[in-house]
N, C-alpha and C positions, 0 to 999 in steps of 0.2 A: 683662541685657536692655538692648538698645538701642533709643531713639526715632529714628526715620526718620522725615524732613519728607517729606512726601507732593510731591512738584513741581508736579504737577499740577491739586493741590487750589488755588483763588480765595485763600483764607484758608490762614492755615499749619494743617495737619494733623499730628498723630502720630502715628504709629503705632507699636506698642512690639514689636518681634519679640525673640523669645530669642536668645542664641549657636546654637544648634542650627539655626533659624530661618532664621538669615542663613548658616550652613553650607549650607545644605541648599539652597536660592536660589541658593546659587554651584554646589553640584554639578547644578540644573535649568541652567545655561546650558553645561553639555557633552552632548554626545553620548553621553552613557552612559544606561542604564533605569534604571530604579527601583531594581529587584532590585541590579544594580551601584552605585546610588549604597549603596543599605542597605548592600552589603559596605563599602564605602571608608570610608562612616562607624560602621562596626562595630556596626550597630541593624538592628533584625530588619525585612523587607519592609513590618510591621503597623505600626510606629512610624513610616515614612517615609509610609504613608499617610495618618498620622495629621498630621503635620507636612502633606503637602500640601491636606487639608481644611481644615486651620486657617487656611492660608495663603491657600488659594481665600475662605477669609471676612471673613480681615482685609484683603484687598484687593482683595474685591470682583473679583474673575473667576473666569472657569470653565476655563481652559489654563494648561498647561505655556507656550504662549508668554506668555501674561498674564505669569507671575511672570514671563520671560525678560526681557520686555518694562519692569515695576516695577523691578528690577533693574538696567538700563541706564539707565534716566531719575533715580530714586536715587544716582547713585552708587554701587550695592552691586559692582558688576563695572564694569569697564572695555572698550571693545571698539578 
């Protein structure tokens, strides 16, 4: 598990996401679905739903672009 400094938090924030987490963050900023990200990460369509729930809570949004979005301002992707 990695801590991610939230950028946009006043105060420094943490957030702790797993390897998987931060996988799965990088395969929301492509063009592919869900079902295609599930294959490429070899985990079934249920688990990557599961990862994108969690992730809708640990960061507080409700879209695929949200994460797209935390993701770019993070550092997690580069564009």
């Amino acid at each position: 598990m990695k801590p991610v400094a939230d950028a946009a938090a006043t105060a420094i924030e943490f957030i702790v996401l797993t390897d998987k987490e931060i996988e799965f963050l990088k395969w929301c900023c492509t063009e592919k679905s869900y079902k295609e990200i599930a294959d490429a990460m070899n985990i079934s369509p249920r688990v990557v739903e599961t990862l994108r729930s969690n992730l809708f809570e640990k960061l507080d949004t409700l879209s695929r672009v949200g994460l797209v979005m935390y993701a770019i301002r993070n550092g997690i992707i580069t564009v």
